[in-house]
mmCIF file as Biopython writes it, N, C-alpha, C and O atoms, coordinates in Angstrom:
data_model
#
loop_
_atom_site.group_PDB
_atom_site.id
_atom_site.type_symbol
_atom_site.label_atom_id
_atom_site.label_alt_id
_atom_site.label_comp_id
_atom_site.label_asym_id
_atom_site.label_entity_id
_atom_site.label_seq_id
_atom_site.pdbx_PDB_ins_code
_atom_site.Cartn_x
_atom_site.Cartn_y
_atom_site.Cartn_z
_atom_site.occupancy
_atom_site.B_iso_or_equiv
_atom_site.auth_seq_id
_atom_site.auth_asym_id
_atom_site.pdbx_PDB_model_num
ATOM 1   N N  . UNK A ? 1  ? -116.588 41.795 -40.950 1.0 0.0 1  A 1 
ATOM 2   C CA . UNK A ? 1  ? -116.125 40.570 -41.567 1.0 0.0 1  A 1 
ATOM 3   C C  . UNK A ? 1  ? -114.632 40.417 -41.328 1.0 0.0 1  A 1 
ATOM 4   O O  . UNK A ? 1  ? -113.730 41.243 -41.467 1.0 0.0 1  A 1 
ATOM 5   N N  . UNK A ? 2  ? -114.597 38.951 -40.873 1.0 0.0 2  A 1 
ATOM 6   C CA . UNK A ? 2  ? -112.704 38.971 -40.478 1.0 0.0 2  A 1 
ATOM 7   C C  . UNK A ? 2  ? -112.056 38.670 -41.631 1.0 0.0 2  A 1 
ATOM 8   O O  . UNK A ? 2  ? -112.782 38.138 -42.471 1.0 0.0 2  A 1 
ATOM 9   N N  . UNK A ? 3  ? -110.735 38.867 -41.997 1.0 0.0 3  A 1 
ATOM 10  C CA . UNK A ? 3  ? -110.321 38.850 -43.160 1.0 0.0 3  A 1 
ATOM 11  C C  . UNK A ? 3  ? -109.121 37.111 -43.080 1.0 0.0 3  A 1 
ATOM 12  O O  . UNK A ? 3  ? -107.952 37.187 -42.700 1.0 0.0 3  A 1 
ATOM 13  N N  . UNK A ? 4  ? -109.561 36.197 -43.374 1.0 0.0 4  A 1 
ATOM 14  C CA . UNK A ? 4  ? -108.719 35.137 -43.351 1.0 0.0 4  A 1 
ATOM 15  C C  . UNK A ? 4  ? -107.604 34.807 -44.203 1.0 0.0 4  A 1 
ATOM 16  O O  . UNK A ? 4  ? -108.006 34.515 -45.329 1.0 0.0 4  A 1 
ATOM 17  N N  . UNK A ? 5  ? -106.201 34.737 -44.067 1.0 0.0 5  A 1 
ATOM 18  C CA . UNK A ? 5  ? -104.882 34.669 -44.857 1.0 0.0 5  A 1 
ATOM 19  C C  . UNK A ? 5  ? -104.037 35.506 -44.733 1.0 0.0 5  A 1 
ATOM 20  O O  . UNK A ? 5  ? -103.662 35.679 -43.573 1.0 0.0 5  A 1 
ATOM 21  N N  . UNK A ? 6  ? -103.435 36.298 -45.730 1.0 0.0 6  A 1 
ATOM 22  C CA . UNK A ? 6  ? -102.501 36.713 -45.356 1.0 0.0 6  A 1 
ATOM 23  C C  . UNK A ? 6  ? -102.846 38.758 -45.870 1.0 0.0 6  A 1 
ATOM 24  O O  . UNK A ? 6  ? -103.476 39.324 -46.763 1.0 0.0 6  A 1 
ATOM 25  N N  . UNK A ? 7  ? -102.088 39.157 -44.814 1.0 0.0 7  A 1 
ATOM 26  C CA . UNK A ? 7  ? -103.047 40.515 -44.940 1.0 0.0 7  A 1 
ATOM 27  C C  . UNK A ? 7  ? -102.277 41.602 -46.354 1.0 0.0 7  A 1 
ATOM 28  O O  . UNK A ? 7  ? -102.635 42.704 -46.768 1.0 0.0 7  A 1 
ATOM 29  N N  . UNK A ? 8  ? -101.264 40.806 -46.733 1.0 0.0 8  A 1 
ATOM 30  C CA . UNK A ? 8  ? -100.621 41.515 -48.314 1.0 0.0 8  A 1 
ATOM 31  C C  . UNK A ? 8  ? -100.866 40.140 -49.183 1.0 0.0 8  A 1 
ATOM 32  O O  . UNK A ? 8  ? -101.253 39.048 -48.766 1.0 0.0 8  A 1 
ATOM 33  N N  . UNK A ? 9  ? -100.675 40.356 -49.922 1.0 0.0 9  A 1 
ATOM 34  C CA . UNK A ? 9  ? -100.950 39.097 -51.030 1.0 0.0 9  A 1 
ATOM 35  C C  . UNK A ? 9  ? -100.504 39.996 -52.561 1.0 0.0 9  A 1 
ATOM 36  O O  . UNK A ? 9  ? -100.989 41.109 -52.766 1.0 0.0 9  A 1 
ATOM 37  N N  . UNK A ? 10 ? -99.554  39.359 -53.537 1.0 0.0 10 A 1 
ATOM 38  C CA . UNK A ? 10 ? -98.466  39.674 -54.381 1.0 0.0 10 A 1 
ATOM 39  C C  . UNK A ? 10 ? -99.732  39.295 -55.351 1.0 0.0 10 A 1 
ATOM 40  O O  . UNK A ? 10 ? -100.803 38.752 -55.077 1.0 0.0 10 A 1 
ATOM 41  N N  . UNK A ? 11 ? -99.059  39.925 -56.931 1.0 0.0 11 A 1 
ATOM 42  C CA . UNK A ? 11 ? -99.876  40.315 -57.889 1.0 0.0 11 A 1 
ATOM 43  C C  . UNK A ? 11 ? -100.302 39.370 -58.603 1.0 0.0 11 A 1 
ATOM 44  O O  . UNK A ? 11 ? -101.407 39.583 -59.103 1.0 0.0 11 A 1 
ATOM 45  N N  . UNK A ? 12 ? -99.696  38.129 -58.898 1.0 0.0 12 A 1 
ATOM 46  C CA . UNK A ? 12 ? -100.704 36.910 -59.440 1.0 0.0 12 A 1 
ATOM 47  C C  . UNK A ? 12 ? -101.590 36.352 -58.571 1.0 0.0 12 A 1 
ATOM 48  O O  . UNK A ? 12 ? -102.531 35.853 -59.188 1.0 0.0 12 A 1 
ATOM 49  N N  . UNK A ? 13 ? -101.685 36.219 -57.251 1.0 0.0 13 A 1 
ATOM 50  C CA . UNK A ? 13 ? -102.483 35.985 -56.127 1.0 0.0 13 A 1 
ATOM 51  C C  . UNK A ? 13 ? -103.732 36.878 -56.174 1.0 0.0 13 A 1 
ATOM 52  O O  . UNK A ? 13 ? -104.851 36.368 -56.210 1.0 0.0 13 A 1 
ATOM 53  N N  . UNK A ? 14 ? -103.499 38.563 -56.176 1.0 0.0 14 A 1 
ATOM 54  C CA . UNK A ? 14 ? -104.178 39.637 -55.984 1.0 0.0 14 A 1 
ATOM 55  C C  . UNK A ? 14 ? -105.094 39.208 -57.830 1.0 0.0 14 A 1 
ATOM 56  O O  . UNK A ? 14 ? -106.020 38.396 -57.832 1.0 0.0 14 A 1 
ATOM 57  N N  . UNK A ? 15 ? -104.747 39.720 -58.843 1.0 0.0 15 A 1 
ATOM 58  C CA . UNK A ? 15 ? -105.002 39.051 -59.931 1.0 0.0 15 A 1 
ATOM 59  C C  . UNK A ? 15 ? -105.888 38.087 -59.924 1.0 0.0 15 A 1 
ATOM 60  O O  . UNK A ? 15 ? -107.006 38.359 -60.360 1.0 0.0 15 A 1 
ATOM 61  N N  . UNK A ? 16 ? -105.656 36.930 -59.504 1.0 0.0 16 A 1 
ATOM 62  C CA . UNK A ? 16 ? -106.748 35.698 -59.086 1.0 0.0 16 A 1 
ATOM 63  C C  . UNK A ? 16 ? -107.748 35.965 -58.331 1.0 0.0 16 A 1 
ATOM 64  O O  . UNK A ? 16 ? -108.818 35.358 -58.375 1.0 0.0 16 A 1 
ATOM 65  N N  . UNK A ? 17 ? -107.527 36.735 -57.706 1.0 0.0 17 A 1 
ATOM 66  C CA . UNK A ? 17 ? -108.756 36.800 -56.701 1.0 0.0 17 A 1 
ATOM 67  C C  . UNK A ? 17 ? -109.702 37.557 -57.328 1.0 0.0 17 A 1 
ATOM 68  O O  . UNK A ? 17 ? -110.890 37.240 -57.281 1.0 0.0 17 A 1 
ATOM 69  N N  . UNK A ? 18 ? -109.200 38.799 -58.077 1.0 0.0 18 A 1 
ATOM 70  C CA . UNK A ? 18 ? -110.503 39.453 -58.718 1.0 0.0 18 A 1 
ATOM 71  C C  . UNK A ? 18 ? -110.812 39.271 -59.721 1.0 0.0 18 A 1 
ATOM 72  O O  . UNK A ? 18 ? -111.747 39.836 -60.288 1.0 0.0 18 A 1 
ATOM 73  N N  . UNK A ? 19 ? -109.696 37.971 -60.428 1.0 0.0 19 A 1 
ATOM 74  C CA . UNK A ? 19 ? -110.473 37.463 -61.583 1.0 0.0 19 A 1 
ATOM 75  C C  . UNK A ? 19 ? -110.159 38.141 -63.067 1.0 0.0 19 A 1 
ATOM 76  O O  . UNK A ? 19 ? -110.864 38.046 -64.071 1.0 0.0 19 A 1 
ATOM 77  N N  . UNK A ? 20 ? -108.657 38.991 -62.893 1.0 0.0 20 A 1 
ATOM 78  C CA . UNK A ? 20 ? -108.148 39.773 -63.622 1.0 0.0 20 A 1 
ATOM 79  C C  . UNK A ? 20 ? -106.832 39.604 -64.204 1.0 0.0 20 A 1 
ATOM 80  O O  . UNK A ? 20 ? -106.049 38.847 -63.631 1.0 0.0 20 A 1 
ATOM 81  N N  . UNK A ? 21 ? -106.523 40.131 -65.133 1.0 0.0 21 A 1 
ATOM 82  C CA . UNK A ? 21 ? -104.761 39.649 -65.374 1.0 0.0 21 A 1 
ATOM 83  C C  . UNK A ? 21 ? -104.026 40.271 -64.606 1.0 0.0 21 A 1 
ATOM 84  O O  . UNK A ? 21 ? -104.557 40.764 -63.611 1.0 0.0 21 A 1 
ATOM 85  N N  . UNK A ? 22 ? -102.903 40.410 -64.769 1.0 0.0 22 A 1 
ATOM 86  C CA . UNK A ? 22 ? -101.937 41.394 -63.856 1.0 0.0 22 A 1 
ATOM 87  C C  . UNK A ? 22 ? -101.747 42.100 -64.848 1.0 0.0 22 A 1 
ATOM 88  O O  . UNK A ? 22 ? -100.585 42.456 -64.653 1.0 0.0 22 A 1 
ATOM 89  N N  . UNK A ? 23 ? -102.123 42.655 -65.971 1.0 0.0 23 A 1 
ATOM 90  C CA . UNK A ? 23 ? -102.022 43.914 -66.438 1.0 0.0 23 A 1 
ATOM 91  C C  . UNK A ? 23 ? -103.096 45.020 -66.155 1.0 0.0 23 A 1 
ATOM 92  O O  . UNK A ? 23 ? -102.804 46.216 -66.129 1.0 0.0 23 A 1 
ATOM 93  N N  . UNK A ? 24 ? -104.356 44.537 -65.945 1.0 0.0 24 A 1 
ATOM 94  C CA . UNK A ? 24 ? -105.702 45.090 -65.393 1.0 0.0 24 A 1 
ATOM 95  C C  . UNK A ? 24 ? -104.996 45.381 -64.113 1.0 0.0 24 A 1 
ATOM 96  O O  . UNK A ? 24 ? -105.044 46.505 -63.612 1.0 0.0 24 A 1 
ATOM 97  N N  . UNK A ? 25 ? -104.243 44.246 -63.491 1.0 0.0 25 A 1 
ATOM 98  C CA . UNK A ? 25 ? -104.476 44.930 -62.203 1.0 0.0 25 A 1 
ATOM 99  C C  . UNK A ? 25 ? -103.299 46.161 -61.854 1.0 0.0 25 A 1 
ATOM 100 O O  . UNK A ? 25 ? -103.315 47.042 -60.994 1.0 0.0 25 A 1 
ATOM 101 N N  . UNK A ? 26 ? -102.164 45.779 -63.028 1.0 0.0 26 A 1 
ATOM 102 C CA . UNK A ? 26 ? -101.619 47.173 -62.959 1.0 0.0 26 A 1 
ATOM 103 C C  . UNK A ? 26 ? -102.266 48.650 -63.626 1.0 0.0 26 A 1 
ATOM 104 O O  . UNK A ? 26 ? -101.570 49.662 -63.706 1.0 0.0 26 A 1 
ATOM 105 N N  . UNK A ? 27 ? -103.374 48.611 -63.980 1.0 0.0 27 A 1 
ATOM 106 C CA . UNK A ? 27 ? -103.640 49.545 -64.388 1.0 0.0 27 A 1 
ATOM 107 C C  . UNK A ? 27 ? -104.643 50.123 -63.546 1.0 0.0 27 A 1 
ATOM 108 O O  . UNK A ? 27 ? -104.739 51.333 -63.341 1.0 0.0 27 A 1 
ATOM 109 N N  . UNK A ? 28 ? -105.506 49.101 -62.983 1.0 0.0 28 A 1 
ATOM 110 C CA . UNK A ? 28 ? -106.085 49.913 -61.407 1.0 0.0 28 A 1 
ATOM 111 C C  . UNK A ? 28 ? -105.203 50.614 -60.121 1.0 0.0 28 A 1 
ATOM 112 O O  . UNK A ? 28 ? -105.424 51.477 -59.272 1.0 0.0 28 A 1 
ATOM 113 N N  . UNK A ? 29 ? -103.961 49.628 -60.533 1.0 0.0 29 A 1 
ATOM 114 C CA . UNK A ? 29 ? -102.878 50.630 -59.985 1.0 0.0 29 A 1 
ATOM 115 C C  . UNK A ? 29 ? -102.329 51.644 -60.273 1.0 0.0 29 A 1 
ATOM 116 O O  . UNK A ? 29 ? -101.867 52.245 -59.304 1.0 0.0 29 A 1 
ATOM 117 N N  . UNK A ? 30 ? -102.203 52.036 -61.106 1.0 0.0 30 A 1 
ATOM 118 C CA . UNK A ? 30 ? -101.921 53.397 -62.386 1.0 0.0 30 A 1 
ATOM 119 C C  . UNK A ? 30 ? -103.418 54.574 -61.957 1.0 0.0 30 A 1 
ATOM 120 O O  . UNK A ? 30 ? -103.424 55.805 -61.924 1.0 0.0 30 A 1 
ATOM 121 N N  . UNK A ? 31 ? -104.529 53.608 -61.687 1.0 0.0 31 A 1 
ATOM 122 C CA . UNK A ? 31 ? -105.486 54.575 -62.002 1.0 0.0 31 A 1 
ATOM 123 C C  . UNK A ? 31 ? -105.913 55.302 -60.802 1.0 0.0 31 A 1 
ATOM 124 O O  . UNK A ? 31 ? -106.671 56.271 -60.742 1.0 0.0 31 A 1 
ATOM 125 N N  . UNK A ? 32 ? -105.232 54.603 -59.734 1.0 0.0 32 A 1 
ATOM 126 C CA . UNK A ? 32 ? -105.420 55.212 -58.159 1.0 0.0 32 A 1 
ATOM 127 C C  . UNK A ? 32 ? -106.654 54.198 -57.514 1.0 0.0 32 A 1 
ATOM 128 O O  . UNK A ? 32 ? -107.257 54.414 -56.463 1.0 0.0 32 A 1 
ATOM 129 N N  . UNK A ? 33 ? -106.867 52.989 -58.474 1.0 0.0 33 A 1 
ATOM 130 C CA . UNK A ? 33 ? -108.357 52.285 -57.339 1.0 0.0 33 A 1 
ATOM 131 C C  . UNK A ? 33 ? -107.129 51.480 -56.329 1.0 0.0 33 A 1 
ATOM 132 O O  . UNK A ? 33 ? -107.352 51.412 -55.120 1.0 0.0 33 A 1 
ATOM 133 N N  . UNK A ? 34 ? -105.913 50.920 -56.868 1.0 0.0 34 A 1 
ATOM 134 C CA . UNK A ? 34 ? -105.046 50.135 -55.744 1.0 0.0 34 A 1 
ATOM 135 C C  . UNK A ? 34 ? -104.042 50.853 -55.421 1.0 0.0 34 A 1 
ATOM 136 O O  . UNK A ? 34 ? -103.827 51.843 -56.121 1.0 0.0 34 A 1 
ATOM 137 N N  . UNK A ? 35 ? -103.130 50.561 -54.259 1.0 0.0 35 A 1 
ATOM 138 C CA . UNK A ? 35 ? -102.177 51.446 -54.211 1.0 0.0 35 A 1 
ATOM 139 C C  . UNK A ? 35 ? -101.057 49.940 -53.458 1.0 0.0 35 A 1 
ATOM 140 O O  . UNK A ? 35 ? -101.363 49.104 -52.608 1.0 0.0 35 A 1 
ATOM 141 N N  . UNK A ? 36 ? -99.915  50.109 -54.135 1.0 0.0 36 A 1 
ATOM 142 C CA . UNK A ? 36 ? -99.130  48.491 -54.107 1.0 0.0 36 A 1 
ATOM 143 C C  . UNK A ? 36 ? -98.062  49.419 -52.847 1.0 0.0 36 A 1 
ATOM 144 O O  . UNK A ? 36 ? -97.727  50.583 -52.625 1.0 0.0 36 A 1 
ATOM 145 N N  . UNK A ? 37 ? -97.885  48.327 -52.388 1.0 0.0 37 A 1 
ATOM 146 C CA . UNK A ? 37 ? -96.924  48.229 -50.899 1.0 0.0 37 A 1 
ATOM 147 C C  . UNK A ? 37 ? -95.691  47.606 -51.491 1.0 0.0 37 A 1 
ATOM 148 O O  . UNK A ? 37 ? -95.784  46.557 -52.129 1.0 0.0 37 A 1 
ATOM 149 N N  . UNK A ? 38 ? -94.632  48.162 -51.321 1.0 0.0 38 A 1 
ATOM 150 C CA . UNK A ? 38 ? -93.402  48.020 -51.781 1.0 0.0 38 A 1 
ATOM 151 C C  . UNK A ? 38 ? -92.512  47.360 -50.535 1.0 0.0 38 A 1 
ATOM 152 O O  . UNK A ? 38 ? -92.029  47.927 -49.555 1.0 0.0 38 A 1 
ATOM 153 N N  . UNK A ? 39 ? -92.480  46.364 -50.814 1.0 0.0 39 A 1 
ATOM 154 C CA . UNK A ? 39 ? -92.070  45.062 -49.477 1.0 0.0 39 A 1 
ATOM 155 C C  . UNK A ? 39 ? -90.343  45.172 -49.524 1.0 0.0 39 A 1 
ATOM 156 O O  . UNK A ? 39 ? -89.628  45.190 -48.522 1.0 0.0 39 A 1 
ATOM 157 N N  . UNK A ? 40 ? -89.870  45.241 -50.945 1.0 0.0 40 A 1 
ATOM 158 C CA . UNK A ? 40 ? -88.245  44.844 -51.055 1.0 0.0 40 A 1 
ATOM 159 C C  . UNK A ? 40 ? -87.923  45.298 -52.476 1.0 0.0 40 A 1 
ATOM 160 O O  . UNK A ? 40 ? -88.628  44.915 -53.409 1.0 0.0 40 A 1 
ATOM 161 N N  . UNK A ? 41 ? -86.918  46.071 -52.659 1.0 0.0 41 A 1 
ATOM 162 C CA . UNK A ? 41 ? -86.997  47.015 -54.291 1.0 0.0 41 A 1 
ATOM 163 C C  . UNK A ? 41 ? -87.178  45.948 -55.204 1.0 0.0 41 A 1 
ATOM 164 O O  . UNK A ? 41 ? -86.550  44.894 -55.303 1.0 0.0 41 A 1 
ATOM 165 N N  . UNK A ? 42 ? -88.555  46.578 -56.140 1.0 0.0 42 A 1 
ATOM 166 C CA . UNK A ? 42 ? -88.912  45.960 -57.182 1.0 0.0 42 A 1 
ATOM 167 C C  . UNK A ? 42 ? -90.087  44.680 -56.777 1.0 0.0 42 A 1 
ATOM 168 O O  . UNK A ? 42 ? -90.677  44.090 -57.681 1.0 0.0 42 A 1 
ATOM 169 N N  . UNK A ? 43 ? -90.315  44.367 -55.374 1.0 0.0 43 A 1 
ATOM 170 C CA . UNK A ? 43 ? -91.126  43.503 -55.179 1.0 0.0 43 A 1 
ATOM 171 C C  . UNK A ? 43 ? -92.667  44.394 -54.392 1.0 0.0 43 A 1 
ATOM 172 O O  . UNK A ? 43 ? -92.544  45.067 -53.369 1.0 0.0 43 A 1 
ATOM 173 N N  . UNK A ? 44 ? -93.893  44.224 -55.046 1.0 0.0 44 A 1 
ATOM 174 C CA . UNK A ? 44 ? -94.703  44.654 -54.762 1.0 0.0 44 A 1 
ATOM 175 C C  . UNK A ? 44 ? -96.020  43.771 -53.748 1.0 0.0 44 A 1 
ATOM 176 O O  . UNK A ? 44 ? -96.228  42.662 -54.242 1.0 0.0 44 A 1 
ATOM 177 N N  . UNK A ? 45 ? -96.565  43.940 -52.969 1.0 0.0 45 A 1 
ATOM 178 C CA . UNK A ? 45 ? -97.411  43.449 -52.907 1.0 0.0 45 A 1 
ATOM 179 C C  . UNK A ? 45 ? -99.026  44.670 -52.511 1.0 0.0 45 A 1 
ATOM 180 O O  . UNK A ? 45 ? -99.037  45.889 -52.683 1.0 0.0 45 A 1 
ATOM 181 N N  . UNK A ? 46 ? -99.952  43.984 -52.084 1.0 0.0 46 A 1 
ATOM 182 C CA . UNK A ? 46 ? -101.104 44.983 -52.402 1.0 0.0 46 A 1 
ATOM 183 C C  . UNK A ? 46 ? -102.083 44.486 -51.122 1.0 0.0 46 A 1 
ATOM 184 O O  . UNK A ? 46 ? -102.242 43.269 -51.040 1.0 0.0 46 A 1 
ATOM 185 N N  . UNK A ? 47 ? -102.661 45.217 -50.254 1.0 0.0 47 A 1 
ATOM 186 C CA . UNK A ? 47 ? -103.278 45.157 -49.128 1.0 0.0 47 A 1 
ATOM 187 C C  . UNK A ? 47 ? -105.061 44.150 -49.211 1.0 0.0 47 A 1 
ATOM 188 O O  . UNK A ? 47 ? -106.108 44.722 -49.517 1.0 0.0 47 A 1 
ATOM 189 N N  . UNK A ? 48 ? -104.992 42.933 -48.932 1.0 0.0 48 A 1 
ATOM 190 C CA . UNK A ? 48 ? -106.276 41.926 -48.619 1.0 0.0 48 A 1 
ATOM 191 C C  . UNK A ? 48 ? -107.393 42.716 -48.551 1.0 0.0 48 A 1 
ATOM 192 O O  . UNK A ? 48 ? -108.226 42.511 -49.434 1.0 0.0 48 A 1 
ATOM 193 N N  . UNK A ? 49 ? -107.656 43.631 -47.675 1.0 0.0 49 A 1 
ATOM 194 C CA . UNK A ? 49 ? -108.554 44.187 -47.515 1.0 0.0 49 A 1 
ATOM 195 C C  . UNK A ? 49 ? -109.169 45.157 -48.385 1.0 0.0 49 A 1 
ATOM 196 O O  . UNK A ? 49 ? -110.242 45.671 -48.069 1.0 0.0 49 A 1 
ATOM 197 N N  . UNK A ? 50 ? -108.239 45.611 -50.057 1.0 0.0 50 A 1 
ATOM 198 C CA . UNK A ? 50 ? -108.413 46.405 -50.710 1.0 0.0 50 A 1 
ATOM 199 C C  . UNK A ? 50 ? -108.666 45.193 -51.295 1.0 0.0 50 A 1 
ATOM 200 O O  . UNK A ? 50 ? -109.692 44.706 -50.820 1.0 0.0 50 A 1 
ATOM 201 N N  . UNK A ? 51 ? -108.109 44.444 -52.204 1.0 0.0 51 A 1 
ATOM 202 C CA . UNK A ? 51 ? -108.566 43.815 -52.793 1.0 0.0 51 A 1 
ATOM 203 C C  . UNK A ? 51 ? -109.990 43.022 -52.521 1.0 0.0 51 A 1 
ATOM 204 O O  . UNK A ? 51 ? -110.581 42.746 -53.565 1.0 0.0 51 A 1 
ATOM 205 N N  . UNK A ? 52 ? -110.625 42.619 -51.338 1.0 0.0 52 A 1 
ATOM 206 C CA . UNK A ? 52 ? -111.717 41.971 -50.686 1.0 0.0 52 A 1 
ATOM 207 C C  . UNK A ? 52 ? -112.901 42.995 -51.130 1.0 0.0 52 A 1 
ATOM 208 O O  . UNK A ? 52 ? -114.010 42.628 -51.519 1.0 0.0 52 A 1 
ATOM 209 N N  . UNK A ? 53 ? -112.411 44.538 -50.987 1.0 0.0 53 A 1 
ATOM 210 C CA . UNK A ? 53 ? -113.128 45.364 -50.608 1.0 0.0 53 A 1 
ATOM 211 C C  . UNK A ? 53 ? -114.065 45.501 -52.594 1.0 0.0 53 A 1 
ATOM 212 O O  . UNK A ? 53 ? -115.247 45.532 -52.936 1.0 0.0 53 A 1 
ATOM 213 N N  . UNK A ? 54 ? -112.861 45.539 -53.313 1.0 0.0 54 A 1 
ATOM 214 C CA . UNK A ? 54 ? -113.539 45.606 -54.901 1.0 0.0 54 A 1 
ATOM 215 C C  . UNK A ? 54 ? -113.884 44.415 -55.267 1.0 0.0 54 A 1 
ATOM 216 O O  . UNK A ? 54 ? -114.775 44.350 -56.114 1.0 0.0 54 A 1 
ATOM 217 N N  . UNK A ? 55 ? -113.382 43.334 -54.824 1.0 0.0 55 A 1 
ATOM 218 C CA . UNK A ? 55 ? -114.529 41.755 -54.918 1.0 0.0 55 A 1 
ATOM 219 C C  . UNK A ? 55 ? -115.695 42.218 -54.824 1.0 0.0 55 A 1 
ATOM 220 O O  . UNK A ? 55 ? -116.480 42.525 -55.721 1.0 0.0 55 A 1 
ATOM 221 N N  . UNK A ? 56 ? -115.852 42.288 -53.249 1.0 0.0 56 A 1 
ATOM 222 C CA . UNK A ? 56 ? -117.320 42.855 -52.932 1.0 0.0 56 A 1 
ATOM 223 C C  . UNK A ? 56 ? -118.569 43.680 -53.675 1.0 0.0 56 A 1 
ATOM 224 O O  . UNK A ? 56 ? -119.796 43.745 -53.606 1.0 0.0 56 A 1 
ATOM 225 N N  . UNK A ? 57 ? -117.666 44.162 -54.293 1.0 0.0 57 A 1 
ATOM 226 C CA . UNK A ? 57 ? -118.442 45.249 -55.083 1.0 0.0 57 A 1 
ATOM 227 C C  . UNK A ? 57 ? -118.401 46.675 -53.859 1.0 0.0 57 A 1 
ATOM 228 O O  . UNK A ? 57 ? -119.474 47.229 -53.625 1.0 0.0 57 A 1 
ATOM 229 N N  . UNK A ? 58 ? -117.379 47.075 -53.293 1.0 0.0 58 A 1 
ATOM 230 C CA . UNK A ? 58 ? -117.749 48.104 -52.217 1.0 0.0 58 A 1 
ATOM 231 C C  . UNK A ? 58 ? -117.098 48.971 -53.043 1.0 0.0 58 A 1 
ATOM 232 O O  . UNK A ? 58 ? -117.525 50.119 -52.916 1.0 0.0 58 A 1 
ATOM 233 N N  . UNK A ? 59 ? -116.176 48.843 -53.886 1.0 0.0 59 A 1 
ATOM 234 C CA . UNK A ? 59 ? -115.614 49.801 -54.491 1.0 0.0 59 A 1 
ATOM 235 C C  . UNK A ? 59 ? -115.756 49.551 -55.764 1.0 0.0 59 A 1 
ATOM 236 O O  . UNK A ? 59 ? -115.753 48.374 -56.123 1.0 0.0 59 A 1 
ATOM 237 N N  . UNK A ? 60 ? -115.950 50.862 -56.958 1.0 0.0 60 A 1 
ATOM 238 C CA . UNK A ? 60 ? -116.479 50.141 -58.285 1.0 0.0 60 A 1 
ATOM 239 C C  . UNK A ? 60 ? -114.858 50.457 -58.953 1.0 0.0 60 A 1 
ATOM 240 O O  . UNK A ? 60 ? -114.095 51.332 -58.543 1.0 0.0 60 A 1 
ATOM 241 N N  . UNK A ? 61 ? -114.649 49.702 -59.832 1.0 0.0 61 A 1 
ATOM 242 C CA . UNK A ? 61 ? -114.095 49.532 -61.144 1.0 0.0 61 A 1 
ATOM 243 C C  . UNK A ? 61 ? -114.716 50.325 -62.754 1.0 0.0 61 A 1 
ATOM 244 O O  . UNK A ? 61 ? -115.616 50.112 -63.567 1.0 0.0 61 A 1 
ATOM 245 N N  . UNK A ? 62 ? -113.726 51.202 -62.576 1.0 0.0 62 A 1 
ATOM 246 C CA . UNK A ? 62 ? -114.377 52.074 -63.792 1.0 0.0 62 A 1 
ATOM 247 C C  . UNK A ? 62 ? -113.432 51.315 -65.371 1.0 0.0 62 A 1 
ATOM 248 O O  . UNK A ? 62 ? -112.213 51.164 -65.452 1.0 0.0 62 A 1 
ATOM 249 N N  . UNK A ? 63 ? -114.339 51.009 -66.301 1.0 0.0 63 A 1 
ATOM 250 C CA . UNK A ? 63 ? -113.990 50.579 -67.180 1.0 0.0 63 A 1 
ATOM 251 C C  . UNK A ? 63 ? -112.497 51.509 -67.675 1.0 0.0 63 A 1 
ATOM 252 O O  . UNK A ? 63 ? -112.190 52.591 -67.176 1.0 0.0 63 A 1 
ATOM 253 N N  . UNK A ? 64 ? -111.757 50.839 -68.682 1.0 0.0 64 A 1 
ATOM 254 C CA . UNK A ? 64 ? -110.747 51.921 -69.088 1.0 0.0 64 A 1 
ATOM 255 C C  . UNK A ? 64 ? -110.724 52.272 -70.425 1.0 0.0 64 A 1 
ATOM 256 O O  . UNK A ? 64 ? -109.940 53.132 -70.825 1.0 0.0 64 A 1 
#
């Protein structure tokens, strides 16, 4: 599957897509399911294909 847009996408974007706040999604970051790409100090963004990948359901989300 080709991945269409942009291949980092920042945390209210990332957030939207899986339908989560950006505190959920910092805490999948905390928990080791995401791992954020550090673009410019203090600015994060997070890899399309990780995020696509737990849409999918390819990767599960463990409650917290």
């Amino acid at each position: 599957m080709a991945t269409s847009g942009p291949l980092l996408m920042g945390m209210t974007a990332s957030a939207k897509l899986l339908g989560v706040s950006r505190a959920t999604l910092w805490r999948m970051i905390k928990g080791g399911l995401l791992q954020k790409i550090e673009v410019l100090p203090g600015s994060f963004r997070l890899r399309r294909a990780d995020l696509e990948s737990i849409a999918a359901g390819r990767r599960k989300i463990e409650s917290q």
